[in-house]
C-alpha positions as CSV (number, residue, x, y, z in Angstrom):
1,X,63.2,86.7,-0.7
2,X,66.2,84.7,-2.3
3,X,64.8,81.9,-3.0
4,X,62.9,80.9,-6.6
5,X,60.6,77.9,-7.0
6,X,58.2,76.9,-9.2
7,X,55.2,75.3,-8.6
8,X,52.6,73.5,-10.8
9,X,48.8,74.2,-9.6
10,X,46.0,71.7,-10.6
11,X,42.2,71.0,-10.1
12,X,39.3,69.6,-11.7
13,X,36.2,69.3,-9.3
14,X,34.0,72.0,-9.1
15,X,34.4,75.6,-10.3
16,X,38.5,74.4,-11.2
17,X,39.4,78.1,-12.1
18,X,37.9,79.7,-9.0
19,X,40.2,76.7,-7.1
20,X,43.4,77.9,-9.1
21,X,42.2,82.0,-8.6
22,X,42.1,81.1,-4.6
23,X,45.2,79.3,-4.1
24,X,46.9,82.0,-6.2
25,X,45.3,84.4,-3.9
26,X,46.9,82.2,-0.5
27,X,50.4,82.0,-1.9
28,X,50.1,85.7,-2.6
29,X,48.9,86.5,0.9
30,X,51.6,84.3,2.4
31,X,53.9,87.1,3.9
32,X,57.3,85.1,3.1
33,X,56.2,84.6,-1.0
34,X,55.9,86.8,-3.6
35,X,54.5,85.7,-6.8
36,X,56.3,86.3,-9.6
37,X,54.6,85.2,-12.7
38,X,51.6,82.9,-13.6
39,X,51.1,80.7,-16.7
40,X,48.1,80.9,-18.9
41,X,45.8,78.1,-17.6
42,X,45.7,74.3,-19.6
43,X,43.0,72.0,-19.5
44,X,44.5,68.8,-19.4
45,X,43.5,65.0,-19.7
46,X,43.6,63.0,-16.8
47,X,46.8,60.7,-15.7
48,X,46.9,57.7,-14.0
49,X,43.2,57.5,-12.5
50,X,41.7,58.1,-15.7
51,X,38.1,57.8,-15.2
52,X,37.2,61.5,-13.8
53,X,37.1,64.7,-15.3
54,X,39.6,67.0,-17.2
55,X,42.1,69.3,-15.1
56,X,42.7,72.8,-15.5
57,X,46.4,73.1,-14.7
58,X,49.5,76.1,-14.8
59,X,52.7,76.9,-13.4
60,X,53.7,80.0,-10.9
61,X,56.9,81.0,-10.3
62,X,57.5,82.4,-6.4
63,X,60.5,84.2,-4.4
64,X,60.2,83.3,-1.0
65,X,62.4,83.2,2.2
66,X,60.5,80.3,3.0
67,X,63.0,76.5,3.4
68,X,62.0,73.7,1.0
69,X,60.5,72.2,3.9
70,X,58.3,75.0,5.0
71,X,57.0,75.8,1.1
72,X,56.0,72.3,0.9
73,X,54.5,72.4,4.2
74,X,52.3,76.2,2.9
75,X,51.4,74.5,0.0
76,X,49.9,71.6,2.2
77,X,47.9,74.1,4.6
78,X,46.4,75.5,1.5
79,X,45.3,72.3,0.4
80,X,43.7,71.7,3.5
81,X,42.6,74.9,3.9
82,X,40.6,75.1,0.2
83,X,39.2,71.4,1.6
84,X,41.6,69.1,-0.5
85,X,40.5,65.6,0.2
86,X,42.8,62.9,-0.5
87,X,40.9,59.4,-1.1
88,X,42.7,57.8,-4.9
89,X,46.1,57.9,-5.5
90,X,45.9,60.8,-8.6
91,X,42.2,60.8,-8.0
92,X,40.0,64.1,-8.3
93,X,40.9,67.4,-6.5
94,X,39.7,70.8,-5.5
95,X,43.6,71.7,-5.5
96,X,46.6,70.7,-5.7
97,X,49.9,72.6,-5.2
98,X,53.2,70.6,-5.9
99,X,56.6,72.1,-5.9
100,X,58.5,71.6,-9.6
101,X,61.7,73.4,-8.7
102,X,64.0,75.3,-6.0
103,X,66.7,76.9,-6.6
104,X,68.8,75.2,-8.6
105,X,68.5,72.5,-5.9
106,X,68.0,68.5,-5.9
107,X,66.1,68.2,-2.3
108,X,65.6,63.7,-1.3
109,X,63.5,64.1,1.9
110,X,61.4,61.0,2.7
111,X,57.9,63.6,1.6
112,X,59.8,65.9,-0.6
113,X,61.8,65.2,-3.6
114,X,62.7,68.4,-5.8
115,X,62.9,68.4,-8.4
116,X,59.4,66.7,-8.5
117,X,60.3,63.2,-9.5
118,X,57.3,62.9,-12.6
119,X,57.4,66.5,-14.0
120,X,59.5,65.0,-17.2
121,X,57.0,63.1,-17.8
122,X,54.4,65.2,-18.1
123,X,53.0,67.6,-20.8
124,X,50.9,69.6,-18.3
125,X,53.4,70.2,-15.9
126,X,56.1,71.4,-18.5
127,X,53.7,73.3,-20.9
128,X,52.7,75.9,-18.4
129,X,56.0,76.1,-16.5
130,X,58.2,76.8,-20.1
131,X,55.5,79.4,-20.8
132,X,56.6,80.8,-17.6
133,X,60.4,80.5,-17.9
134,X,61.7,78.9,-21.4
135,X,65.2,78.6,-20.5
136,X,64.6,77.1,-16.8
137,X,66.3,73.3,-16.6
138,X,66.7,70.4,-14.2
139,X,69.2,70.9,-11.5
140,X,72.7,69.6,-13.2
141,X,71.5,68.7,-16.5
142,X,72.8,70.0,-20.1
143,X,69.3,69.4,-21.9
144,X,66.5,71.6,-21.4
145,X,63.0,71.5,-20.4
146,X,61.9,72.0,-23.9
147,X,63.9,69.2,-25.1
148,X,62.5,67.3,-22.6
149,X,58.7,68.0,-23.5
150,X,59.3,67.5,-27.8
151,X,59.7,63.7,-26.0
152,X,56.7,63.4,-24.1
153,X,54.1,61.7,-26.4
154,X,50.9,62.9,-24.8
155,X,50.9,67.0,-25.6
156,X,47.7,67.0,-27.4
157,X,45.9,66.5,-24.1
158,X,47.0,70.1,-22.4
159,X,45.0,72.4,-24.4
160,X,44.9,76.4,-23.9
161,X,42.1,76.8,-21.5
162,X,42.6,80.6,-20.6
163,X,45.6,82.7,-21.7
164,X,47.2,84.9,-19.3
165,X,50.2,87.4,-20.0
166,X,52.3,89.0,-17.8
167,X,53.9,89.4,-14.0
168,X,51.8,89.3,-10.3
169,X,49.3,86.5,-9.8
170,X,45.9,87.0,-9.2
171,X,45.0,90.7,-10.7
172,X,45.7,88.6,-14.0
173,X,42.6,86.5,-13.6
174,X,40.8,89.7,-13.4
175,X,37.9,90.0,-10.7
């Protein structure tokens, strides 16, 4: 498994944790990824659509031998898989499983753009991944992450929701 990506994890319909725990639990039981590490689990505010509930958000980091192309299309099968129904553009979601980073790669596809082309913009995709990996930065760029997120103006809505130390993915939720 040579490859490293990162990938940010959201939901907020339903029981959002048990949403998180299961995809976890599918990436996990995908035979070409190996979870590394999970973040500690945000509750967020809403962007965009911003009538609809909070999110509960984190970050995993995976080795895989998966392509781009075919972690992108796992993470989609999940989605289905869990019953992800897309109706509004940032709208409400069981799940949803975007890939932040690969490699140290930039990836222009015409449905996949690594890095993910809004992550520096947003508190609750860089607050769980830096907890995750401090020193990890953008694909041919000198400033870091961190510098990046002391610009974003909206931290005070990802809030510590359920904090989670350590490696593996799931037996850190506990049963």
């Amino acid at each position: 498994m040579n490859n490293i990506a990162y990938l940010s994890l959201g939901s907020n319909i339903g029981d959002r944790e048990n949403w998180l725990k299961e995809a976890v639990r599918e990436l996990e039981q995908t035979s070409r990824i190996r979870v590394e590490k999970v973040s500690s689990i945000y509750e967020t505010d809403p962007v965009g659509f911003t009538e609809q509930d909070p999110f509960l958000n984190m970050a995993v980091k995976v080795s895989t031998s998966l392509t781009a192309r075919e972690l992108l299309d796992r993470c989609l099968e999940i989605e289905e898989e869990m019953g992800r129904v897309r109706e509004i553009r940032w709208g409400p979601r069981k799940i949803d499983l975007d890939i932040l980073l690969y490699n140290n790669e930039n990836i222009e596809m015409e449905d996949l753009r690594i890095p993910h082309p809004r992550m520096t913009e947003r508190a609750f995709v860089l607050v769980p991944l830096l907890e995750i990996d401090g020193k990890v930065r953008l694909p041919k760029q000198s400033v870091t992450l961190g510098e990046v997120l002391s610009e974003i103006p909206d931290k005070e809505g990802v809030r510590l929701w359920k904090q989670i130390n350590g490696e593996g993915g799931s037996e850190l939720f506990g049963s």
